[in-house]
N, C-alpha and C positions, 0 to 999 in steps of 0.2 A: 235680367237680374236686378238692373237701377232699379227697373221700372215695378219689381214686384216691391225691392223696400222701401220706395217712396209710398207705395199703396199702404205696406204694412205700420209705412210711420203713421200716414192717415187716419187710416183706423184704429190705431192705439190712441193716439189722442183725440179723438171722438169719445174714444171708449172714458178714458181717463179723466173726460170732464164732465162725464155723463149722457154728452153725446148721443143721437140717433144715426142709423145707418141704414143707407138706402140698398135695395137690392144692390145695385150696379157695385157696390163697396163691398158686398160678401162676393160677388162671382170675380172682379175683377184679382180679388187676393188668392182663387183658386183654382184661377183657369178656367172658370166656366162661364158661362151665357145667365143672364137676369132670368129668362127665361128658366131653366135648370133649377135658380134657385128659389121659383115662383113653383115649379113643378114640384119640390122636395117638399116646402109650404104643403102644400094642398095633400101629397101623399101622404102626411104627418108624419116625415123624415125631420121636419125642422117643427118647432113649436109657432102658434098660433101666433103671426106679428099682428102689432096693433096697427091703427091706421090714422092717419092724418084727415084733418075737416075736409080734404078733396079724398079721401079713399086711395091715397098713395100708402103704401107697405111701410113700415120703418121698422126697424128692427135693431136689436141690442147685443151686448155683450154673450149673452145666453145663446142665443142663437149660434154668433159666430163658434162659440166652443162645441156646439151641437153640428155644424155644420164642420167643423175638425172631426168630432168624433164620428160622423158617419160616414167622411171619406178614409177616416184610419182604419174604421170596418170592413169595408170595401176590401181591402188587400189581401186579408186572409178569411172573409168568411164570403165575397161575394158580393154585387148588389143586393139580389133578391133576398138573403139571411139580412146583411147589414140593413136593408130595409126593414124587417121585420124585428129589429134587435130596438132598434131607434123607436118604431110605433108602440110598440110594447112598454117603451118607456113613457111614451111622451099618453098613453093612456093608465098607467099608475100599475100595471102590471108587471115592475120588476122580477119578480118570478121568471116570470115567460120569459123576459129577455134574456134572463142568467141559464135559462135551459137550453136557448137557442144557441148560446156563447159556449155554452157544454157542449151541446152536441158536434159541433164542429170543431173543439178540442180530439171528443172521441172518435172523427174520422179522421183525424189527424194519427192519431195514436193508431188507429185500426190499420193505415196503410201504412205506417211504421211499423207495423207487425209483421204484414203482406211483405213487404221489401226485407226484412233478415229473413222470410222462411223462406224465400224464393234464394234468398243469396247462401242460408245453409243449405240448401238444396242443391246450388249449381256445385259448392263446395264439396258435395258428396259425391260429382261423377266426374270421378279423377278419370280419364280415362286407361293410364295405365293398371288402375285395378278394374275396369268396366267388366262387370261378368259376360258381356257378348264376345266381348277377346277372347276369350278363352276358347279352343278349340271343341273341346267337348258338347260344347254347346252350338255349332255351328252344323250347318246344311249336309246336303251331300255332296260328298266330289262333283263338282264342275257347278255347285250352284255360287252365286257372290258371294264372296267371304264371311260378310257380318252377319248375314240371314242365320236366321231360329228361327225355331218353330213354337209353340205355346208352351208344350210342356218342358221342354230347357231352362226358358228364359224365365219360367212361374218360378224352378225347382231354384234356381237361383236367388229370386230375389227373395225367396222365403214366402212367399205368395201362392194361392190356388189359382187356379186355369180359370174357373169360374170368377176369378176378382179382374182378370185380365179380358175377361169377355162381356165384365161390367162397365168396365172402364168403357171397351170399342162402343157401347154401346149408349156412354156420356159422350162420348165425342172425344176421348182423351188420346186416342192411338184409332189407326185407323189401317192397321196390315192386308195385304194383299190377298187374296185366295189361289194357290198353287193351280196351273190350271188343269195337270191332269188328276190331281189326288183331292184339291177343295178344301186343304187346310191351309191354316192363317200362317201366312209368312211377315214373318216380322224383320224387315229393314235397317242398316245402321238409323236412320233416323228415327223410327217407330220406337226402337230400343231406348235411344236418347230421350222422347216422351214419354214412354213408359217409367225410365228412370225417374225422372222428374216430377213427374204423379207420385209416384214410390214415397218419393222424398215429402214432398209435402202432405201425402196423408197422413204420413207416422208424426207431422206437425200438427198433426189434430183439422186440418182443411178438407171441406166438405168440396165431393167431386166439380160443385155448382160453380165452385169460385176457382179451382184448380184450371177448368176446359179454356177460361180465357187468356189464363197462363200460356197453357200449351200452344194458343192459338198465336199470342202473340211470336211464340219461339220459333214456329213453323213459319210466321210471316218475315221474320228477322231472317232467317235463312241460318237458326240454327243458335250458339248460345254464347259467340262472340259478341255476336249484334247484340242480345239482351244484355249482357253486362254493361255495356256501352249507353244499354237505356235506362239500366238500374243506377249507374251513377248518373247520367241527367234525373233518374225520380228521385235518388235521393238530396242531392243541388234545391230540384223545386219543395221538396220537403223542409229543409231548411229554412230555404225561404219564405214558404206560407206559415212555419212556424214563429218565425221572428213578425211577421205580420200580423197574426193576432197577438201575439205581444203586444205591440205599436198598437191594436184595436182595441186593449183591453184598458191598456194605460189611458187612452183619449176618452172610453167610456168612462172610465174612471172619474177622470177631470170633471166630465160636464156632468157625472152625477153629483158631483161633489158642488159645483155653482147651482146647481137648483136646490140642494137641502139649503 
């Protein structure tokens, strides 16, 4: 910690007298190798330094704010974006970069979508109203209690047979074949999937993006464990939202030192 503000006095007063700054004076203030920030140079992450009568790098006040704003990038949009956010800049194509800074807003927002319709989803299968409970809808004497059969568990959720054998057929449920009669028996957990499809197609979700849902639910061992991951997704949501915040602000800065 001395040893970063002694760096940072450094360079502030370099900067403040006009000062040059050698490689080893930007990586040392940011953790990184001269190297790294020879590497950023050359991928036009950082802008073109000038050089000295021996061909040594020196570099200015500009830079260092270019080399802030491309690691406050980094947090919430990535290297490979935040790289592309910075080249875009330092080639005069602001556009580009504001679209690239967009578009990573909108996946931002898109899995903020994903995560409430998955969470009104789980909301919907209360299990003490779950229509597999109900006995009418259940097997025959001596088969396991929760089993159905297609046409119960359709008539229930207000669904055709045909939408439930679209589904098996995305991948979204995946019920047994009875073996002496060859129709689909549908499982307490089958039912639980099928719920939960239910649920997020009446949220407008295309089967495409539902199957990985399910897949995960089926790997959690069911819809305890997902909740458990839906609050760590929404945690990292957070996070990578306050992150391009911080990205946007630092792009901001070193747009504002180059006008």
């Amino acid at each position: 910690m001395k040893l970063s503000r002694e760096i940072g006095g450094v360079m502030g007063r370099n900067l403040q007298t006009g000062g040059r700054l050698r490689p080893i004076d930007l990586a040392r203030a940011h953790g990184l190798s001269t190297q790294a920030v020879r590497n950023y140079e050359e991928d036009g992450i950082l802008p073109a330094a000038d050089r000295t009568a021996h061909g040594y790098r020196t570099y200015t006040a500009l830079h260092a704010e270019a080399l802030r704003a491309f690691l406050a990038l980094v947090g919430g949009h990535g290297h490979r974006t935040a790289a592309s956010i910075m080249r875009a800049v330092h080639q005069g194509a602001d556009d580009e970069a504001f679209r690239l800074v967009d578009e990573s807003h909108a996946r931002l927002l898109e899995d903020r979508r994903t995560l409430r319709a998955v969470e009104d989803a789980l909301r919907g299968l209360d299990p003490r109203t779950a229509p597999e409970n109900r006995p009418e809808d259940r097997r025959e004497p001596g088969s396991r209690a929760a089993d159905t059969f297609i046409g119960p568990l359709a008539r229930r959720l207000g669904i055709r047979p045909a939408t439930l054998r679209a589904w098996e057929r995305a991948g979204l449920v995946r019920p047994r074949r009875d073996a002496r009669t060859g129709y689909r028996v549908y499982d307490e957990a089958d039912v639980r999937d099928v719920r939960l499809a239910h649920q997020l197609r009446r949220g407008g979700y295309p089967l495409a993006r539902i199957a990985p849902l399910i897949t995960r639910v089926r790997a959690a061992g069911g819809l305890e464990p997902l909740e458990t991951a839906l609050d760590d997704l929404r945690v990292r949501l957070s996070t990578r939202g306050r992150a391009l915040l911080r990205g946007a602000a630092a792009l901001e800065r070193y747009l504002r030192e180059r006008e």
